[in-house]
C-alpha positions as CSV (number, residue, x, y, z in Angstrom):
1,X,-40.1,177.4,-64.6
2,X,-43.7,179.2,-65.6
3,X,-46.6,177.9,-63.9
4,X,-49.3,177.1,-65.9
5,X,-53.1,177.5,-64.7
6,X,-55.3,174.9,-65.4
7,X,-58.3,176.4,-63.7
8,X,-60.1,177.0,-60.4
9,X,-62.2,174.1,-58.3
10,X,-64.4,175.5,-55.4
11,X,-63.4,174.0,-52.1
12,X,-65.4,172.9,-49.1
13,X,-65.8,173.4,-45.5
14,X,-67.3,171.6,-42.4
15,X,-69.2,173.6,-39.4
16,X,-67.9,173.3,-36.0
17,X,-70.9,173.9,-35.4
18,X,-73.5,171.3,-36.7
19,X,-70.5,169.5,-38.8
20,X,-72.3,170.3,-42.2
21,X,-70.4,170.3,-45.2
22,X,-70.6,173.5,-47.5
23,X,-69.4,174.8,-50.4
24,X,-66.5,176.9,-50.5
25,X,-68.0,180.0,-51.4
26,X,-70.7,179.9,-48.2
27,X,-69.6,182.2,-45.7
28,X,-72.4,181.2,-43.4
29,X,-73.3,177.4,-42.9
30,X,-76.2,176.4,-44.8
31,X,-78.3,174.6,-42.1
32,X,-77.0,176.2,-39.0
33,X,-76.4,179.9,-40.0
34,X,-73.1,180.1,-38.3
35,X,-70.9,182.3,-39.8
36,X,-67.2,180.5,-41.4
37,X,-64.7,181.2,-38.4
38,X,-61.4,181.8,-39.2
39,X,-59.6,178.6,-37.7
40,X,-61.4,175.9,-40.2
41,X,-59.6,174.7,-42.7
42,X,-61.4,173.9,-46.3
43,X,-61.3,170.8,-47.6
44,X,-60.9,169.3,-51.2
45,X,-63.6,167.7,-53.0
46,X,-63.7,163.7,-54.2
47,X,-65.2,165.5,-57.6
48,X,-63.6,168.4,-58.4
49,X,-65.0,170.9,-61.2
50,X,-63.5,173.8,-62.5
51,X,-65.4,177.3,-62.5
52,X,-66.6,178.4,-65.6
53,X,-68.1,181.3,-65.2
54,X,-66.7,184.3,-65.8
55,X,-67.1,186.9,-63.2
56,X,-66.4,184.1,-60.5
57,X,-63.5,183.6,-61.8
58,X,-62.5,187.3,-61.7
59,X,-63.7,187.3,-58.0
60,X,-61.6,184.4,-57.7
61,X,-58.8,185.7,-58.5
62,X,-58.6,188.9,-56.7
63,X,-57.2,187.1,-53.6
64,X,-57.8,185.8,-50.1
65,X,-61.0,186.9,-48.2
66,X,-61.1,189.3,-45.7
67,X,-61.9,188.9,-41.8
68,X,-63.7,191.3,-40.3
69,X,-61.3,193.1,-37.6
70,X,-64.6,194.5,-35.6
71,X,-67.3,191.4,-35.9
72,X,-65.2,188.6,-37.6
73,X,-67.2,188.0,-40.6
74,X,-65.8,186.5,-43.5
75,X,-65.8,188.8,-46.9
76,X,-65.0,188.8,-50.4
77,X,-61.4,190.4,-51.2
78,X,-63.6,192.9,-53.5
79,X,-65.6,194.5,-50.3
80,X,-64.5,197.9,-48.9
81,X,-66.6,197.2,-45.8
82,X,-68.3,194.0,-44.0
83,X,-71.4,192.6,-45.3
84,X,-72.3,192.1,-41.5
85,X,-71.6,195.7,-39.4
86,X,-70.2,197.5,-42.5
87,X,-67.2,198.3,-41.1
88,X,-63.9,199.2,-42.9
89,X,-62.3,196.4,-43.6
90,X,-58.8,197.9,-43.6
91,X,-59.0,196.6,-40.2
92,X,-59.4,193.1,-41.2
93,X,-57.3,190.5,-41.7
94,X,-56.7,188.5,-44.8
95,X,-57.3,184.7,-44.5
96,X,-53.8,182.6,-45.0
97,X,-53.5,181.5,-48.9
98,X,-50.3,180.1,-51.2
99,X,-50.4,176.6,-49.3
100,X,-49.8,174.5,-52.2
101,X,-50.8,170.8,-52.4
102,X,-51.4,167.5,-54.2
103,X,-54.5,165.4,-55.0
104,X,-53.7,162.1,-56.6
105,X,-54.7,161.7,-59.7
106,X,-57.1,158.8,-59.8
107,X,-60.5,158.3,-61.7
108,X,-63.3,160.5,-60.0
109,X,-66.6,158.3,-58.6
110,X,-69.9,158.7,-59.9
111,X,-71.7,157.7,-56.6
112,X,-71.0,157.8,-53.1
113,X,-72.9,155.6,-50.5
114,X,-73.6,157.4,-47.5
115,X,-72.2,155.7,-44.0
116,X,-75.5,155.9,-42.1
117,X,-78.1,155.0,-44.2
118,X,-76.7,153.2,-47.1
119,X,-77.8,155.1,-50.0
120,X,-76.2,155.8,-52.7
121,X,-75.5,159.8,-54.1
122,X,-74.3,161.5,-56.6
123,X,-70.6,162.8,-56.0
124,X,-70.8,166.3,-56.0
125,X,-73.6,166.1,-53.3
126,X,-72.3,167.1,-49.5
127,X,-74.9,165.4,-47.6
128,X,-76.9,162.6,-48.1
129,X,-80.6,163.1,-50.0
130,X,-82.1,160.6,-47.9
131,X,-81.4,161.3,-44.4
132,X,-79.3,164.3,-44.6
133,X,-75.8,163.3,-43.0
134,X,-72.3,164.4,-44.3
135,X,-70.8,162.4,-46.9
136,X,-67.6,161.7,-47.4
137,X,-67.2,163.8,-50.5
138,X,-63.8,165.3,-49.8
139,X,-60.2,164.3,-50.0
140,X,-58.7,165.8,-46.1
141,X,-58.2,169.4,-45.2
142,X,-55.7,171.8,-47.1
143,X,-52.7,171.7,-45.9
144,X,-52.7,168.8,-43.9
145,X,-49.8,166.6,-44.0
146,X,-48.8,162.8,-43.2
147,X,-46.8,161.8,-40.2
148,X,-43.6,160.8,-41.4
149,X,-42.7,157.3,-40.9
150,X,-41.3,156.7,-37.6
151,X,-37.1,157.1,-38.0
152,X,-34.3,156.8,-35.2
153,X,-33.4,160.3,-34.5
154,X,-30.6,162.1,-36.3
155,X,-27.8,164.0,-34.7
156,X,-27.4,162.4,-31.2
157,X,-25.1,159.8,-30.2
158,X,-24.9,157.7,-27.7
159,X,-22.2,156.8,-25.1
160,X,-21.4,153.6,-26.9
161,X,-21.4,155.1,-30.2
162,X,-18.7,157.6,-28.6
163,X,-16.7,154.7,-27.1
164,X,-17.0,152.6,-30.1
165,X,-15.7,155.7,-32.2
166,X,-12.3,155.9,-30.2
167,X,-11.6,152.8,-30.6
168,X,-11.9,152.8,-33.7
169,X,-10.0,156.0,-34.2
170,X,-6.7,154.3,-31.5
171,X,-6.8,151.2,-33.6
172,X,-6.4,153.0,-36.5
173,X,-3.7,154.9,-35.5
174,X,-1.9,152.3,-34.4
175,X,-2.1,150.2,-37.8
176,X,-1.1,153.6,-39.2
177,X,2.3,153.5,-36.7
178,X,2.8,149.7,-37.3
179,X,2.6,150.2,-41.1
180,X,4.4,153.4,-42.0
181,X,5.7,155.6,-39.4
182,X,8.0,152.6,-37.2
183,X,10.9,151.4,-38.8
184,X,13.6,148.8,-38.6
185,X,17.2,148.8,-40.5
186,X,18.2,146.2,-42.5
187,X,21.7,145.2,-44.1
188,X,21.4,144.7,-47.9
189,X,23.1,143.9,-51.1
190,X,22.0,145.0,-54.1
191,X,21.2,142.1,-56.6
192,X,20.3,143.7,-59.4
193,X,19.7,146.9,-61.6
194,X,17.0,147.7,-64.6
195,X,16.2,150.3,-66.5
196,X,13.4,150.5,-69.2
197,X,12.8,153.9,-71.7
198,X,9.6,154.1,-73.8
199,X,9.4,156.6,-77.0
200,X,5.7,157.6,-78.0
201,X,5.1,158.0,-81.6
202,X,2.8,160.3,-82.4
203,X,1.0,160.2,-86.1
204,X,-2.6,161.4,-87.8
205,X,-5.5,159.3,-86.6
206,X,-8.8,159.7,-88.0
207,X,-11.4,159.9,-84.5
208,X,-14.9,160.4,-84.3
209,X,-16.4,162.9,-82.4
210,X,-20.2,164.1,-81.4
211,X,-21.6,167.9,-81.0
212,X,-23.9,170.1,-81.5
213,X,-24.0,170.9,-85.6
214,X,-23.0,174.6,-85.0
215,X,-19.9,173.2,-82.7
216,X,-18.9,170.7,-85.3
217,X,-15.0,171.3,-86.2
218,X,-14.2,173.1,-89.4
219,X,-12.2,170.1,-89.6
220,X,-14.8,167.3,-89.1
221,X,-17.0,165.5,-91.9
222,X,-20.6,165.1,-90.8
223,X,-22.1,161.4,-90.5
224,X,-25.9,161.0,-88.6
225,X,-27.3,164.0,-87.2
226,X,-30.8,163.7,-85.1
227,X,-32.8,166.1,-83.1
228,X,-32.3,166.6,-79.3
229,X,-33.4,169.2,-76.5
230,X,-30.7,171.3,-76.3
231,X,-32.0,173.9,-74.0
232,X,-35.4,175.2,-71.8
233,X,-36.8,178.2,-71.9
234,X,-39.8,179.4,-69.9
235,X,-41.7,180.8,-72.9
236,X,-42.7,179.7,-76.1
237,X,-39.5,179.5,-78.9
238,X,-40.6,178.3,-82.5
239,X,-40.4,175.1,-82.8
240,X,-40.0,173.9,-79.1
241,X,-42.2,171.4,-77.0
242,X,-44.2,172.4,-73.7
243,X,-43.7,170.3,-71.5
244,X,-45.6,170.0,-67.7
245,X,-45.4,168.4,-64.5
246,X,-48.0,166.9,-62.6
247,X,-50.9,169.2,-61.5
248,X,-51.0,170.3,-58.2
249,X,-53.2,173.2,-56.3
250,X,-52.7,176.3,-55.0
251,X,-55.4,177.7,-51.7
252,X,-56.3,181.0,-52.9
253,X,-57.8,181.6,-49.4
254,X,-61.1,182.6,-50.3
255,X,-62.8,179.0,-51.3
256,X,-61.3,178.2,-54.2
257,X,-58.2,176.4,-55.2
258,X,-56.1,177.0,-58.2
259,X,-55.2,173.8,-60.2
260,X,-52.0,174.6,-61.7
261,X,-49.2,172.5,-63.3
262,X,-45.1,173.6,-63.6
263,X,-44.2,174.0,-67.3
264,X,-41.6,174.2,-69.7
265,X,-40.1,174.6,-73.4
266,X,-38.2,172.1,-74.5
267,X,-35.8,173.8,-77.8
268,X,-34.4,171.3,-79.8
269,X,-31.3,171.2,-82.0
270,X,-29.2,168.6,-84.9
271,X,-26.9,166.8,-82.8
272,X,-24.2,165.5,-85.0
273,X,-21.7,162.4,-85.1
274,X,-18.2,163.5,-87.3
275,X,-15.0,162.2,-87.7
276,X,-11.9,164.4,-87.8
277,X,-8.2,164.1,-88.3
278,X,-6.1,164.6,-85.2
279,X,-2.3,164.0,-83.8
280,X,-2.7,161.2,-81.2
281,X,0.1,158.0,-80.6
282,X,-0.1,155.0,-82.5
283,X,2.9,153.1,-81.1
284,X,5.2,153.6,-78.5
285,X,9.1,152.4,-79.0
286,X,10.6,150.3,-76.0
287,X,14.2,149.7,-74.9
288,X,15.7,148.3,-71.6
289,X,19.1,147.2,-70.5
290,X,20.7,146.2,-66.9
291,X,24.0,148.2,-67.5
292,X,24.4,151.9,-66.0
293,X,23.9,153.1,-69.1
294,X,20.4,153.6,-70.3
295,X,19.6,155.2,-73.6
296,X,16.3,155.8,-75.6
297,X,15.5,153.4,-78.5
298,X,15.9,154.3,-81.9
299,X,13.0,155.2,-84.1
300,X,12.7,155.7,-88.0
301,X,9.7,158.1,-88.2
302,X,7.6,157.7,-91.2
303,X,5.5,160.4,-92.6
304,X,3.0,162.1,-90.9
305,X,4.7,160.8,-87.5
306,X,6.7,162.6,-84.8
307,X,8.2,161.8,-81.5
308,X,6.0,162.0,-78.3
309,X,6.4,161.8,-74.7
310,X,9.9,160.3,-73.4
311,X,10.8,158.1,-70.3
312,X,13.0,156.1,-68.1
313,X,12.3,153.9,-65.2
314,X,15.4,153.1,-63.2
315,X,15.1,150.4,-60.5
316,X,16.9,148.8,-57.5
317,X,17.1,145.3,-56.3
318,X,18.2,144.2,-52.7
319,X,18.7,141.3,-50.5
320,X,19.3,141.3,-47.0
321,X,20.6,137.7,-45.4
322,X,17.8,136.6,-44.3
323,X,17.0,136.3,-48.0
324,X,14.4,138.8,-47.9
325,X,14.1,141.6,-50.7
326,X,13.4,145.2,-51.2
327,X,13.1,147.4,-54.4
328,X,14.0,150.9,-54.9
329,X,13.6,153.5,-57.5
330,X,15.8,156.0,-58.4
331,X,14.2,159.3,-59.4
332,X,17.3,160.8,-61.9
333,X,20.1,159.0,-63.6
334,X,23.0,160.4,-61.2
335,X,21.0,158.2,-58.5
336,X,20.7,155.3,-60.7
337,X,24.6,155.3,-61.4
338,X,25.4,154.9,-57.9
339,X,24.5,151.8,-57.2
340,X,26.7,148.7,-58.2
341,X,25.5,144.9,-58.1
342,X,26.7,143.4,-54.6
343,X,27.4,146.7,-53.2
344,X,26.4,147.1,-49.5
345,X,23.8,149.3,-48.0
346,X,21.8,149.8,-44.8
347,X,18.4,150.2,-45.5
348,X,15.7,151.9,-43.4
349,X,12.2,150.2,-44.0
350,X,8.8,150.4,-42.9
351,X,6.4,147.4,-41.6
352,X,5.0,146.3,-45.3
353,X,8.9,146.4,-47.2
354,X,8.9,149.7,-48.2
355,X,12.3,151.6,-48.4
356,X,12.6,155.3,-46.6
357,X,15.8,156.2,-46.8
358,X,19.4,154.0,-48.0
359,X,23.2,154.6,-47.3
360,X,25.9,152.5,-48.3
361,X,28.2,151.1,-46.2
């Protein structure tokens, strides 16, 4: 994803000192002469304005300022030495930048009424015009973040969690036992046996399908076609769409933020409804019987028909004397054969009726 810039707004800064506001380009406070130290973090103005001219925006953009390593003066990214002792300032160290943030968006004021004497200012101003205090022209410190809501604490459990969790884990084994793994035998007859075979037929269906226009079938007859995105692309294709996420800002670490927004081309393409002929089953053919001998129906294919899938389902009925009963299902035909109504078998069956093994008597 490109990131887009939008343009630069100058920041702002309080002094420890004598808590005046100041622009973010003052490297010494404006009422107290103290020099920026490195620890204070600028802040974001209520009314932000984007730089316009020129060479401050080159100046902008040639990075992070530079701490003095000998005196600890603050200098532009540009200087070879310190504006203070002139020092080489290949022994400084560059402020921290690249801390991106978020300002919500919400209409800018035109006044601000200071807190101490009640009078109302313009916006951009830092301190009051009538008695000189800070306003409250910015919007926190960059960087700063909100507590997180207060949550229970993840990844530690308690000793009646634990308890509670082998409990759990020994009652479910035990409905596990009870259900499937102990078994009872059982003396049964069988009462009854069913079979059922199914034929698909398979014939030319006309079906509707929907793709891209170049992946339409050589096959398929076009109906509606209508424009979609089909793709993104991080730089400009004919006939796409930028699209871009809310702005956001980027500390350049020398008094400036960047406001910048995440961006995108949206490419765009005929997607296409069709319909197509295709082999699919339009009936399936059903015979069933109680004899030993199954067989599969008979079919009279028409044209443009063939025979699908084929299948048998054999099936078992017992009784025990108690008058209770049990199914079971052969998986072949030999198995199925086997069995004869009122023939005699011990079964071997879990907790819920289920049959695990069989022998006859």
């Amino acid at each position: 994803m490109a990131q887009k810039s939008i343009g630069y707004v100058q920041l702002v800064w309080t002094c420890p000192n004598c808590t005046t506001k100041n622009l973010g380009s003052r490297r010494f406070c404006k009422n107290c002469g103290a020099p920026m130290p490195k620890d204070v973090v600028f802040e974001h103005p209520v009314q932000e304005e984007l730089v316009t001219d020129t060479e401050k925006i080159e100046e902008i953009k040639a990075g992070a300022d530079i701490y003095c390593g000998f005196c600890g003066n603050r200098n532009s990214a540009l200087s070879e030495n310190c504006s203070n002792c002139g020092a080489p300032l290949a022994e400084g160290e560059e402020r921290e930048s690249g801390t991106t943030y978020q300002v919500e968006e919400t209409d800018q004021p035109e006044q601000i009424t200071c807190s101490v004497c009640g009078t109302s200012n313009p916006a951009g101003n830092l301190t009051c015009a009538s008695c000189g205090s800070a306003l409250a022209s910015t919007i926190g410190k960059i960087g700063d973040e909100k507590e997180p809501a207060s949550q229970p604490p993840k990844g530690k459990t308690g000793p009646g969690c634990i308890i509670g969790a082998v409990i759990m884990a020994i009652i479910a084994i035990a409905a596990i036992y009870f259900l499937f793994i102990r078994t009872q035998a059982n003396n049964a007859v069988v009462t009854a046996t069913n079979w059922q075979s199914s034929v698909e037929i398979i014939g030319l269906v006309t079906k509707e399908g929907s793709d891209w226009y170049n992946e339409v079938p050589s096959n398929g007859v076009l109906g509606n076609c209508s424009e979609r995105v089909r793709s993104k692309s991080d730089s400009y294709v004919a006939g796409s769409k930028e699209v871009c996420g809310a702005p956001y800002y980027v500390d350049k670490g020398n008094g400036y933020s960047e406001k910048v927004q995440d961006c995108h081309y949206e490419i765009f393409d005929d997607y296409c409804t069709y319909k197509y002929k295709d082999w699919d089953v339009v009936s399936i053919s059903k015979a069933e019987g109680s004899d030993l001998v199954p067989y599969l129906p008979e079919i009279n294919f028409q044209s443009n028909q063939r025979r699908g899938q084929e299948r048998i389902i054999y099936s078992v009925s017992f009784q025990d004397a108690e008058g209770k009963t049990y199914s079971y299902t052969p998986t072949s035909l030999q198995d199925y054969q086997t069995f004869q109504v009122n023939a005699e078998y011990q079964l071997e069956t879990n907790a819920l009726g289920g049959i695990i093994s069989l022998e006859k008597k």
